[in-house]
Every structure is written in C-alpha cells, then in structure tokens.
C-alpha positions as CSV (number, residue, x, y, z in Angstrom):
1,X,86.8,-38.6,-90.1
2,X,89.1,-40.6,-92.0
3,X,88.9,-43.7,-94.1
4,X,92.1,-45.4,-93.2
5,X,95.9,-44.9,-92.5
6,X,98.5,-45.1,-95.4
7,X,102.5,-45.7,-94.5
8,X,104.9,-45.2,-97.7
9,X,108.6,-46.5,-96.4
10,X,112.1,-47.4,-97.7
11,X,115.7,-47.8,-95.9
12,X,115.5,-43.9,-95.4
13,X,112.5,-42.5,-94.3
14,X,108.6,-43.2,-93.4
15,X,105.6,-40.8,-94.3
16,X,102.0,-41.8,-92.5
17,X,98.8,-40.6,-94.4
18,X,95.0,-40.4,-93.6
19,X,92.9,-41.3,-96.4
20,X,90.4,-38.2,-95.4
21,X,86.9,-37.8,-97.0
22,X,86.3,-33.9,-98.0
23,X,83.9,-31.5,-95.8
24,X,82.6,-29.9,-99.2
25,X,82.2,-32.8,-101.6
26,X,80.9,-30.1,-104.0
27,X,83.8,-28.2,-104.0
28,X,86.6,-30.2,-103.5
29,X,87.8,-34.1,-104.7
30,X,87.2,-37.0,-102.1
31,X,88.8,-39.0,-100.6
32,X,92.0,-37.7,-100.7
33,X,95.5,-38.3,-98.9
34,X,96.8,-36.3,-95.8
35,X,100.2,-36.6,-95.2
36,X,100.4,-36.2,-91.3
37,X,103.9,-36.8,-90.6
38,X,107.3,-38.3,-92.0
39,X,109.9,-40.0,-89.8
40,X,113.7,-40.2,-90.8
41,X,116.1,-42.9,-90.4
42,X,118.0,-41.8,-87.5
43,X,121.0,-44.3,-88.7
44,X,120.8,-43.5,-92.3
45,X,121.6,-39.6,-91.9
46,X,125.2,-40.5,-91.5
47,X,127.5,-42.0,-94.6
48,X,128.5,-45.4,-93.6
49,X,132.2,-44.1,-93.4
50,X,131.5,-41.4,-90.8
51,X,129.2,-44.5,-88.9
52,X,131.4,-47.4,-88.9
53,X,134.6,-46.4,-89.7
54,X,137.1,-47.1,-93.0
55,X,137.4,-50.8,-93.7
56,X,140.7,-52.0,-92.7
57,X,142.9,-52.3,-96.1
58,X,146.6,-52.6,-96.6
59,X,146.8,-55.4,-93.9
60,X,145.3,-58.1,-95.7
61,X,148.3,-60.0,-97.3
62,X,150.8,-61.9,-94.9
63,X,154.2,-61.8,-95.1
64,X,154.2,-65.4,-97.0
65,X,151.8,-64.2,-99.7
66,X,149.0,-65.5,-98.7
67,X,145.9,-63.3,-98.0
68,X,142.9,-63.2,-95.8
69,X,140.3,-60.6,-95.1
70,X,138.5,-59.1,-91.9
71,X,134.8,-59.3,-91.5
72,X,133.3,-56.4,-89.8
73,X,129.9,-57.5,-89.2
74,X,128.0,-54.8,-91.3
75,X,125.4,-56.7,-92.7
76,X,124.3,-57.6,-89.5
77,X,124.3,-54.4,-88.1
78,X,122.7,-53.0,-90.9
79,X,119.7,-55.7,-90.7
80,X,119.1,-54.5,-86.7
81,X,119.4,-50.7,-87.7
82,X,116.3,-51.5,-90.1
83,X,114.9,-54.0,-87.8
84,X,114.3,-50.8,-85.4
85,X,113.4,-48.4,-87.7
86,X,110.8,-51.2,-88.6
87,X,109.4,-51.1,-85.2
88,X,109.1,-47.6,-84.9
89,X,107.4,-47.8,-88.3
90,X,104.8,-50.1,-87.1
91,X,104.3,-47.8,-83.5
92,X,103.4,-44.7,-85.7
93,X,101.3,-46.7,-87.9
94,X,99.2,-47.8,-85.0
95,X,99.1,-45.1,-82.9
96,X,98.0,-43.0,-86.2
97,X,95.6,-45.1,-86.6
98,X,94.0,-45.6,-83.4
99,X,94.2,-42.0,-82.8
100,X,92.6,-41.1,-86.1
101,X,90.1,-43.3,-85.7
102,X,90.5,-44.5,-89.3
103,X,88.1,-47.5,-89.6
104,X,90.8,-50.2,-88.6
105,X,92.4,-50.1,-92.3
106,X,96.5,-49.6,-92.4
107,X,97.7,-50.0,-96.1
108,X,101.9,-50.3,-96.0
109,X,103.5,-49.7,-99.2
110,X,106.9,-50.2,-98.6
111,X,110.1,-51.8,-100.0
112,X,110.2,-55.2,-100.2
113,X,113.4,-56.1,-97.6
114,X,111.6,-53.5,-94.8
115,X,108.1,-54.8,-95.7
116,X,109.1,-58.2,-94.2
117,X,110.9,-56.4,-91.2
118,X,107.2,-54.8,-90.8
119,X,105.7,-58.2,-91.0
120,X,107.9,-59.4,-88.1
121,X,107.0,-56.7,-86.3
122,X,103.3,-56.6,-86.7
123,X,103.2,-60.1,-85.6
124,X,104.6,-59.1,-81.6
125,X,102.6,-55.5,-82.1
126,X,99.2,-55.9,-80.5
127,X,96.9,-55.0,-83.7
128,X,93.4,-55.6,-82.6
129,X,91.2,-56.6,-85.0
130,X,93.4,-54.1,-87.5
131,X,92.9,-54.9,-91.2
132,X,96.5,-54.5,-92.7
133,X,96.9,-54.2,-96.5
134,X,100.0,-54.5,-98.4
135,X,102.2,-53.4,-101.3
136,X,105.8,-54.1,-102.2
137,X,106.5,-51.2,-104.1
138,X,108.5,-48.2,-102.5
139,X,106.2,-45.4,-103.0
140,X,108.2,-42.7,-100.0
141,X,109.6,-40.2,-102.8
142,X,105.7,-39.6,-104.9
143,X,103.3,-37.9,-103.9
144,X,100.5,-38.1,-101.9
145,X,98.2,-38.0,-105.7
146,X,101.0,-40.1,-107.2
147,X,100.4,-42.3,-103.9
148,X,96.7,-42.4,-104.1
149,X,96.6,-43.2,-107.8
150,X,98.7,-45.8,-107.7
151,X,97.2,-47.9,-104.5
152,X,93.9,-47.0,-106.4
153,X,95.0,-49.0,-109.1
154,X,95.9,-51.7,-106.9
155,X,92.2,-51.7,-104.9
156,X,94.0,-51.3,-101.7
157,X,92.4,-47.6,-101.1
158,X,89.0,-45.7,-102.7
159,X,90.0,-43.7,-106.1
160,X,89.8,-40.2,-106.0
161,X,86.8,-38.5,-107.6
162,X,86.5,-35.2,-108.7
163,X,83.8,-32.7,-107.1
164,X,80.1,-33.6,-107.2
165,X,78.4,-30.8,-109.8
166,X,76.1,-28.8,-108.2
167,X,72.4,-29.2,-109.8
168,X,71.2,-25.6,-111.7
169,X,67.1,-24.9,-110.5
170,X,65.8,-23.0,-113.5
C-alpha cells in the first residue's frame, strides 16, 4: 500500500511516484519512491522551427524606411500547449492516485509557470477530499532518492530511514 502520490514536472516531461512503504522493513529502507510512469510533452519533442515555421524576416522594412514587425502569436500558443499538458498532468495525478489507493495525499513539485497551470486545472478537476501539497522547485531530472530527500527536507513526504536491525537472542 502506498503512502501518497508524488508528480515531478517541467515544460518537457511529467514522472508520477508512489511513496511505497517496504514489505521487509528489516531488510530494506522505508518509505521509499516508486516511479510508476513518465509522460512526455507531446509539443515539446519538436524544435519550435520544425513546429511553427521560420519567422518571417527580410520583409520588415518598407520601401520609405520605415519598419514594422509581424506578430505570430507564439506566446499564446505556447501558454495553451502547456495549459494541456497541465491537464493531462493533473488526470494522471488523480487517476494514480485513486487507483493506488495512496491515502488521498498528491505532492506536485513542479516549475513554477506549470505549477500555476496545475492550480487552474485542479480547481475544474473533481478532487474529492484530496489533500494536495506543493513545491515550486522543478525536481523532473533527479532522482527518485534525490526527489525523496529533498521533499523530506521540505515536510511534504516521510524521510527515508534505513532498515530496522534485527535483535541478536543470545
């Protein structure tokens, strides 16, 4: 059984955790993280060249001397591209979750311009009575130790601890 769900995300890719206690405490550290999955940016797999084109140059000066410049909208396309990935962020989360019956507990430590994407999201997602943590540190490159450690530090999840010593009968 697991303790809680963790999601580490920035621009390019998601990875969803369990925080999972150990079936031989005496052998083994407790609680640990689990990756479970990772999810890619569909949009960012592409150079921004190959998905929206060269920017127009060379045309920018009229004949009089003058200049102007063309807006291509790419800001706002790149806020919806994230916008989704957000949402499908916050559909794995919960689905993790809920499937892994981890004890109602999501911890998102993610960038800080996604994080409030997430928010957004989380607010038309259905959560029931989910208990959402958060961190605005981008934490998807570490690994799952480096992960744990960290939110330790924080108090968002349970340090790990090493193995339980057995107890000698003499």
């Amino acid at each position: 059984m697991s303790t809680c769900t963790v999601v580490t995300a920035n621009n390019n890719c998601a990875r969803f955790f369990i925080l999972q206690e150990s079936a031989v405490p005496e052998m083994e550290s407790s609680p640990r993280l689990v990756e479970q999955y990772s999810m890619l940016n569909p949009r960012k797999e592409k150079s921004e060249t190959k998905r929206l084109g060269n920017a127009t140059s060379g045309r920018n000066r009229a004949p009089s001397g003058g200049s102007y410049s063309f807006d291509d909208h790419r800001g706002k396309h790149e806020m919806e591209v994230l916008r989704r990935f957000a949402r499908q962020i916050v559909s794995g989360a919960v689905k993790l979750t809920r499937k892994q019956d981890a004890g109602n507990s999501l911890v998102l430590a993610v960038e800080k311009r996604l994080l409030g994407l997430i928010r957004e999201e989380l607010g038309e997602f259905k959560t029931n009575g989910l208990i959402i943590k958060e961190c605005d540190r981008d934490m998807a490159g570490e690994s799952a130790f480096k992960i744990q450690d960290l939110l330790a530090r924080r108090g968002l999840v349970p340090k790990m601890e090493k193995p339980k010593q057995r107890v000698r009968k003499t």
